[in-house]
MIMIKOL-709209 format. One record per residue (C-alpha): x, y, z. Coordinates in steps of 0.2 Angstrom, whole numbers, padded with zeros to 4 digits, always signed. Layout:
# MIMIKOL-709209
XYZ/...
***
This chain:
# MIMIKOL-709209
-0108-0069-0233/-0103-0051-0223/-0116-0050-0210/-0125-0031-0211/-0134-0023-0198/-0143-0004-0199/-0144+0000-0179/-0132+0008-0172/-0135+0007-0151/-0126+0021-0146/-0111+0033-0153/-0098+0039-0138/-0083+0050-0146/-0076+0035-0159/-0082+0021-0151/-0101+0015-0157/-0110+0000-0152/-0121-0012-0160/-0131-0028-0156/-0123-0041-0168/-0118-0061-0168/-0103-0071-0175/-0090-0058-0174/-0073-0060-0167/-0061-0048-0157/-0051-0036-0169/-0064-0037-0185/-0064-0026-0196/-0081-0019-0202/-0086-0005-0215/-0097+0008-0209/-0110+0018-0225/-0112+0036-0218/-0117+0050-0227/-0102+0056-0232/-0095+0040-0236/-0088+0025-0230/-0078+0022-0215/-0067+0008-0207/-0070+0003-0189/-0064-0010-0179/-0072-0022-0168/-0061-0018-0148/-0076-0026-0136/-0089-0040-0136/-0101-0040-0120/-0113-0054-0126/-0123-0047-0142/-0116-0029-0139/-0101-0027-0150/-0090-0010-0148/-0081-0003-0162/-0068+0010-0165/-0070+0020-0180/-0054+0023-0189/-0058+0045-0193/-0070+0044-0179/-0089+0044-0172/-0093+0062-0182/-0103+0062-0195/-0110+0044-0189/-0129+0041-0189/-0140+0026-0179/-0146+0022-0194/-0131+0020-0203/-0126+0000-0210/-0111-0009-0203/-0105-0023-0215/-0092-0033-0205/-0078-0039-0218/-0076-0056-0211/-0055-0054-0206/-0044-0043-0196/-0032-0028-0203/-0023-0035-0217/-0010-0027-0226/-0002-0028-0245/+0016-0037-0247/+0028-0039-0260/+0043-0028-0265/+0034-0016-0273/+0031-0008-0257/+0048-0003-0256/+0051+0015-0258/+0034+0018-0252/+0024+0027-0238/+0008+0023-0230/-0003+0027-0217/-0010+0019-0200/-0022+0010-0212/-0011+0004-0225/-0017+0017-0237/-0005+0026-0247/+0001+0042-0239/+0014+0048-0254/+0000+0046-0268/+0007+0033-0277/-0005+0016-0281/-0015+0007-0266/-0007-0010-0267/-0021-0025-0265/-0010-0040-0269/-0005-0055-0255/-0013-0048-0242/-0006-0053-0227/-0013-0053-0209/-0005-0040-0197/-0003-0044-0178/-0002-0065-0179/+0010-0073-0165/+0028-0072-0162/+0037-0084-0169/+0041-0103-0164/+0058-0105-0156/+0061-0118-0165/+0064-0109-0180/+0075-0098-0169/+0095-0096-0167/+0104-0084-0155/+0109-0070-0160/+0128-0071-0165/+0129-0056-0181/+0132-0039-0178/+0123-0024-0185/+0135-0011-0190/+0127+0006-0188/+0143+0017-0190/+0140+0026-0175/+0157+0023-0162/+0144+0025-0147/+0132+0011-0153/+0147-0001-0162/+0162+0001-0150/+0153+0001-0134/+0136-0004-0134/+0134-0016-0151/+0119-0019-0159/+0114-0037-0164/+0104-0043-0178/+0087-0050-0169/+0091-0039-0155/+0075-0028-0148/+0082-0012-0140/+0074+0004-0134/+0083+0022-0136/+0075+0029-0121/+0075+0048-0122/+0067+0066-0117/+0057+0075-0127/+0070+0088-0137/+0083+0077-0138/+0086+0072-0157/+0081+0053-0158/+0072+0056-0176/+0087+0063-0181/+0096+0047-0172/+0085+0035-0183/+0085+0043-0199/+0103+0044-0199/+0102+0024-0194/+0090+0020-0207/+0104+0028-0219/+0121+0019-0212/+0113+0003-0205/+0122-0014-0213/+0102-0020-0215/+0094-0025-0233/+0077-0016-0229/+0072-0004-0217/+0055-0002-0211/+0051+0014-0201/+0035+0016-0193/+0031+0031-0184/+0019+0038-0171/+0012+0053-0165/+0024+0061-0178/+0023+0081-0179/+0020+0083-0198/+0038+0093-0198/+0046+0076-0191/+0039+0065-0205/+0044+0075-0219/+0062+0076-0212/+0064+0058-0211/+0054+0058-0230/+0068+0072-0235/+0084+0064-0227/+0081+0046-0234/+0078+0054-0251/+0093+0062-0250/+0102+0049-0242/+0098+0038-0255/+0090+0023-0243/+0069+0026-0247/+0072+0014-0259/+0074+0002-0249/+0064+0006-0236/+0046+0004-0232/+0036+0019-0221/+0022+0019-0210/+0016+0033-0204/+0004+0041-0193/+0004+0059-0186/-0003+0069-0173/-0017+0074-0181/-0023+0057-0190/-0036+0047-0178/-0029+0039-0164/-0033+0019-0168/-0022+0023-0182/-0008+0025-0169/-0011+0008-0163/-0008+0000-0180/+0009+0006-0185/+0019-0007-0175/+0009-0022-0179/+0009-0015-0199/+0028-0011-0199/+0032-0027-0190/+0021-0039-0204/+0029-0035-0217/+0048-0034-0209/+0043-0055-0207/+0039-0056-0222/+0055-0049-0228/+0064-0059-0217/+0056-0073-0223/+0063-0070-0241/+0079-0074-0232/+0082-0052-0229/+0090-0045-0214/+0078-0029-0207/+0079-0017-0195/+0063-0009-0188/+0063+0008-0181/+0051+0013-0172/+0045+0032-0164/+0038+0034-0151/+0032+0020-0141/+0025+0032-0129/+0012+0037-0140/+0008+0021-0144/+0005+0018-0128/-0004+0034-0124/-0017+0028-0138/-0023+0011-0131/-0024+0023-0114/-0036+0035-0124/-0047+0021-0132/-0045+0009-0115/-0053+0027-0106/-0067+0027-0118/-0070+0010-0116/-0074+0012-0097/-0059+0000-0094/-0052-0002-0076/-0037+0010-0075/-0020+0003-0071/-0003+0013-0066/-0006+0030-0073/-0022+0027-0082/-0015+0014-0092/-0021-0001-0097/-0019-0018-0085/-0012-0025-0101/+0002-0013-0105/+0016-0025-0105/+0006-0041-0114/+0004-0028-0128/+0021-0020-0126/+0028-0038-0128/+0018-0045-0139/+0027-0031-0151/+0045-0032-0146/+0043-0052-0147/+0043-0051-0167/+0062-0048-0165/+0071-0062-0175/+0084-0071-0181/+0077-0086-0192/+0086-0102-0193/+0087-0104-0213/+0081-0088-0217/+0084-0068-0214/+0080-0059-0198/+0070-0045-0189/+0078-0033-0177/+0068-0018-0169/+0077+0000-0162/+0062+0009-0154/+0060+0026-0146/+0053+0028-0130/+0051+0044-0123/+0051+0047-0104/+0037+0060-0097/+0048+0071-0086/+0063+0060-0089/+0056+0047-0077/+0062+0030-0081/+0051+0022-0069/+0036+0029-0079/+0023+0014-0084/+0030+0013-0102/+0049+0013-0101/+0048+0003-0084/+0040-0009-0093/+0049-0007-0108/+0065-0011-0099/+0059-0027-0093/+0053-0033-0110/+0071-0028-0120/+0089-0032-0121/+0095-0015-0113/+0092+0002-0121/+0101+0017-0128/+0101+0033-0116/+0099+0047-0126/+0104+0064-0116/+0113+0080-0120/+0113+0075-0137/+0122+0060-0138/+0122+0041-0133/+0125+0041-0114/+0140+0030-0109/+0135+0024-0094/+0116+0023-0093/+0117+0012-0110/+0118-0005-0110/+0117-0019-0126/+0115-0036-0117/+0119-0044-0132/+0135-0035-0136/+0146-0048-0127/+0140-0060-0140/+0147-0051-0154/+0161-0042-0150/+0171-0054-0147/+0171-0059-0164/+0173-0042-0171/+0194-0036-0170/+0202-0044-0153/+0206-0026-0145/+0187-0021-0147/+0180-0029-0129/+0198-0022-0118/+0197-0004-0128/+0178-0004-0125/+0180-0008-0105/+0196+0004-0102/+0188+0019-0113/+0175+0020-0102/+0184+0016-0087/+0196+0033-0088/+0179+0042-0095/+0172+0038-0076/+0187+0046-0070/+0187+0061-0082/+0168+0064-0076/+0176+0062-0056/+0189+0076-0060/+0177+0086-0069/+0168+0087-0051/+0185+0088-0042/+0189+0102-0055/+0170+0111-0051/+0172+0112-0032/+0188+0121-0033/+0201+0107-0032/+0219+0109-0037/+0220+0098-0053/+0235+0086-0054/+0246+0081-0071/+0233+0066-0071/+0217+0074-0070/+0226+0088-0082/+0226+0072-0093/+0210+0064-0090/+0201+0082-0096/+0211+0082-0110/+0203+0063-0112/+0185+0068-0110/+0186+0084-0121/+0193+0069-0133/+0182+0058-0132/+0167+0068-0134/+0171+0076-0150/+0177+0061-0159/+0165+0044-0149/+0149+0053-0141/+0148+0066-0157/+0133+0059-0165/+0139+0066-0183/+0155+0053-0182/+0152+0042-0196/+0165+0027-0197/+0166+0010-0198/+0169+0002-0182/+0187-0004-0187/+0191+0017-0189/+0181+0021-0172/+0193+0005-0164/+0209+0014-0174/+0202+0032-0167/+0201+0025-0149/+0218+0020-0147/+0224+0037-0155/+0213+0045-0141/+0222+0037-0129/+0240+0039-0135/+0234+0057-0138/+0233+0058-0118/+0242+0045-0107/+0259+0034-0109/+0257+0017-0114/+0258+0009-0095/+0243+0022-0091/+0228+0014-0100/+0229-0002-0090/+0229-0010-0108/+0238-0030-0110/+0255-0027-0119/+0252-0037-0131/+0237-0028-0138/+0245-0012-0136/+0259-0017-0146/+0251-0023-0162/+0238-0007-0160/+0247+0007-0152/+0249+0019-0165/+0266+0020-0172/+0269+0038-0175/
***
């Protein structure tokens, strides 16, 4: 039987208080007010004094009101029908379709067992030459895109969510403006890939413990998709203002700041997130590609700093395009090896002249007199930006490994490149 109580202790900002026994950490309760009823849910036990955070906040909330805790934590609906759908940061239905009720499962549960585990060993095409070519992204893989606010990681994602090799996508986003939700709604329409895809969604102006919910609701059901025997990618935007949330609520609860004014626990819960990255032994997988943006593009803020110790590398996203230098996918050596056998010594002597080029542009700057090599090597860079580090290329990796040796016969003689003979005869273009 839900337990009911009808005295409210106190009401500070979202968080009330009330004097009540047998309930749990992260209980969901239902709250009668006036003008209706409202979710809350349990964040603090001090004894008999249990702390909840109301979901549209503490307006409109009386002392007198009743709570009726529910007896379980957040739960959310799964089955296929939720493909094509988007909801908000309390599983309720955001495009006006149906509320879905059916095998509810519980969002938030453990990582899992390593036994059921294998090491990643597939790679997840994307079609973009900077994430493929040189920094590959592998299935079960959890990899921040670290980024500035300005630069166009929405646009990055959505354009993911429509060229990833994945069999469902689930996007959950943060914080959004209400302009950078219905872009992503309009380019996956357009693109063809909401239908398989699954959106949660909570904006600027929707109540902050919302926020909190749309990684542990986005990553529930991409398990049990992956549990089907389904290979999904998770995208996620913007971690920051994930975090920013539990720093808003940890502040209301009188918590003991850490770094910054964040919580002591930033990293457990950070972690306990990018942990649901997986690749089942007998069954699909979960990979998760999350922006995180940098205050003042400071990577040793609390929440990239941490991030970066959590992941297996990150995307730099600066000038508009996927940083060669400052990105790094620590599993790509596990993969692309298996891909085409030029792929790893292209990789390694692209970027090597591309250092050079970025020397000779600095040479070039302070007035030096360029040589026939650094003549070539800015003919290279100009090259390579247009046709690798333009984030509108769009080809398969074989194409971008074809386009990368026709970069470089564009620009240097075959002895140049530092390239083994034998690769460069079977892929030097012929022409």
């Amino acid at each position: 039987m839900n337990k009911v109580y009808s005295k409210i202790e106190s009401i500070n900002g979202s968080v009330i208080t009330v004097k009540a026994k047998g309930v749990k950490l992260n209980e969901l309760a239902e709250i009668e007010t006036r003008f209706g009823k409202s979710l809350a849910e349990v964040n603090k036990i001090d004894g008999e004094l249990v702390s909840l955070q109301v979901f549209a906040g503490g307006r409109g909330v009386a002392t007198n009101d009743q709570i009726r805790f529910l007896g379980h934590d957040m739960r959310v609906s799964f089955s296929d029908n939720l493909l094509g759908r988007i909801f908000d940061g309390s599983a309720e239905p955001r495009d006006h379709g149906p509320a879905l009720a059916e095998n509810l499962v519980q969002i938030g549960g453990p990582s899992v067992n390593p036994s059921k585990r294998i090491l990643p060993n597939r790679m997840l095409r994307t079609n973009i030459p900077m994430i493929d070519v040189f920094n590959t992204l592998v299935v079960s893989q959890k990899i921040p895109i670290f980024s500035i606010s300005g630069e166009p990681y929405n646009q990055l994602l959505a354009r993911i969510a429509m060229q990833a090799q994945a069999d469902v996508i689930v996007l959950g986003g943060m914080g959004l403006k209400y302009d950078d939700y219905l872009y992503f709604k309009k380019t996956l329409e357009e693109g063809g890939a909401l239908s398989r895809t699954v959106m949660f969604i909570h904006t600027a102006a929707d109540p902050t413990v919302e926020c909190m919910k749309i990684p542990d609701l986005s990553l529930a059901v991409a398990e049990q998709f992956a549990l089907q025997g389904k290979d999904v990618l998770v995208l996620l935007t913007d971690m920051t203002n994930f975090a920013d949330s539990m720093k808003e609520i940890a502040i209301t609860q009188e918590q003991v700041p850490s770094n910054r004014g964040y919580p002591g626990d930033l990293y457990s819960q950070l972690a306990s997130r990018y942990e649901k990255a997986v690749d089942f032994s007998d069954q699909g997988s979960v990979t998760i590609l999350a922006v995180t943006t940098m205050p003042g593009d400071d990577v040793t803020h609390p929440v990239p700093d941490n991030t970066g110790y959590i992941t297996e590398g990150q995307f730099y996203l600066k000038g508009g395009h996927i940083e060669p230098f400052g990105s790094l996918s620590r599993l790509k050596q596990q993969v692309n090896s298996k891909t085409r056998k030029d792929h790893r010594s292209l990789m390694d002597a692209m970027i090597r002249l591309y250092a050079q080029y970025k020397d000779t542009l600095e040479k070039k700057s302070m007035g030096f007199t360029m040589s026939a090599w650094d003549e070539k090597l800015l003919k290279y860079g100009q090259l390579f930006e247009s046709r690798m580090m333009d984030l509108s290329v769009n080809i398969p990796l074989e194409e971008a490994l074809d386009a990368g040796w026709k970069i470089l016969a564009q620009c240097f003689d075959k002895k140049e490149t530092g390239l083994k003979t034998e690769l460069i005869e079977q892929f030097w273009p012929k022409d």
